[in-house]
N, C-alpha and C positions, 0 to 999 in steps of 0.2 A: 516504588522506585523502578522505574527503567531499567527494561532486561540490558543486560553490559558484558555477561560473562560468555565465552563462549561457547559453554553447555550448553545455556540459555539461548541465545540466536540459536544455534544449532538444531535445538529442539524445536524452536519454530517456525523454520523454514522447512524440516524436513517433515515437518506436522502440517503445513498447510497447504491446500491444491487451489483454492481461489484466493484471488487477489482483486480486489476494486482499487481502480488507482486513480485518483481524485486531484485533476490538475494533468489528464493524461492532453500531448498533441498530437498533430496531424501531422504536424512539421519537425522532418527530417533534422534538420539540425538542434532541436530542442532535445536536452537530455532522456525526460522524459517517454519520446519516440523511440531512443535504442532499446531504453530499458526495459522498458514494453517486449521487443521483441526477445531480449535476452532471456527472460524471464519467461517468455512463451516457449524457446527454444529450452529452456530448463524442464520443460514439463508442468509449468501451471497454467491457468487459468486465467487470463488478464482481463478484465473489465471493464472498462476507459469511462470513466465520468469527467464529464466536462460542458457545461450549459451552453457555452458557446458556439461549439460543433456537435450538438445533442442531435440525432438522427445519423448522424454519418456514420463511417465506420474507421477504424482503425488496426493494420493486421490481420483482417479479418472477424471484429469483434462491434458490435454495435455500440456506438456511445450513448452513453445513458444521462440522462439532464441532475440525475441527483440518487443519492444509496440506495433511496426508498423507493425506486422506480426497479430495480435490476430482481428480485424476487427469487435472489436462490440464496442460500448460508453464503457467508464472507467469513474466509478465514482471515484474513490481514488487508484492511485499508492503507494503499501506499498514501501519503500525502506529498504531493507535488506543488504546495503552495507556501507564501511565503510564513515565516512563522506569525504574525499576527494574523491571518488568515487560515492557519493550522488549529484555532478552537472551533470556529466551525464545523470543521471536518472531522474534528475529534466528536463533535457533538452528534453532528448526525453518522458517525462509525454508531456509536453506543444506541441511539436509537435504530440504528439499523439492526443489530444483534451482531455486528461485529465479535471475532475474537482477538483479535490485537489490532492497533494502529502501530503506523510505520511512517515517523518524518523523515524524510530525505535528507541528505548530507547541508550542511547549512539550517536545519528546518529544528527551532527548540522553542518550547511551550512548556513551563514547568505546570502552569495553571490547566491547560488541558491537558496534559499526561497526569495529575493528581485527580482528574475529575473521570477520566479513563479505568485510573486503577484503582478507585473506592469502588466502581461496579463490577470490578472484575476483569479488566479486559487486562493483554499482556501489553506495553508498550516499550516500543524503538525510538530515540532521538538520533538525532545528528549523521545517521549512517544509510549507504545504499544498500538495497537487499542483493542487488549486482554483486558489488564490490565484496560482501559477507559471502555469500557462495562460493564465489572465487576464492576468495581468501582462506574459509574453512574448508576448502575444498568435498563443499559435497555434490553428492552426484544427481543427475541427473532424474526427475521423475521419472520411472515406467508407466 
């Protein structure tokens, strides 16, 4: 079942330092692009996967063509893709050793958030990890 409660997010925002964000842009006006930086501005780690602009950089963060390229622990895969394209991401989260996935506001998968949490992972639908921070007001990484 999808973390919902606000214990739950709580404890996993304030539990995790990287983030692979999968569907990340280059471009300013794409949601995506802020939340990136918000989220760097929070104190994590951002990670930008995206095939298309693989080599580039974003932020200051190199993009990476796919999970299993970036070679450090992932606390939380954001997914920035549409929800049929969210089993994917779900898929290679879990082979990556991912510890949660995170669909974006609009973004639901009940079939890849069930194949998530038979391996153990924690999983997020429908919400931004922006918006959850702000809202539960937590602070800041040191």
């Amino acid at each position: 079942m999808p973390l919902t409660t606000d214990d739950d997010i709580r404890a996993l925002l304030e539990g995790a330092r990287t983030i692979a964000m999968i569907g990340a842009s280059d471009r300013p006006e794409r949601p995506s692009y802020e939340v990136m930086a918000t989220l760097q501005a929070h104190g994590y780690r951002v990670i930008p996967v995206n095939p298309q602009i693989a080599g580039e950089h974003i932020h200051g963060e190199y993009i990476f063509h796919d999970l299993a390229q970036i070679g450090v622990p992932i606390d939380i895969v954001d997914i920035f893709r549409n929800s049929a394209a969210a089993g994917e991401a779900v898929d290679a989260a879990i082979a990556a050793g991912a510890k949660a996935v995170w669909m974006q506001l609009g973004v639901v998968n009940e079939a890849a958030a069930a194949r998530a949490e038979a391996v153990g992972l924690n999983v997020v639908m429908d919400r931004c990890p922006v918006m959850e921070l702000k809202r539960l007001g937590i602070a800041p990484i040191a």
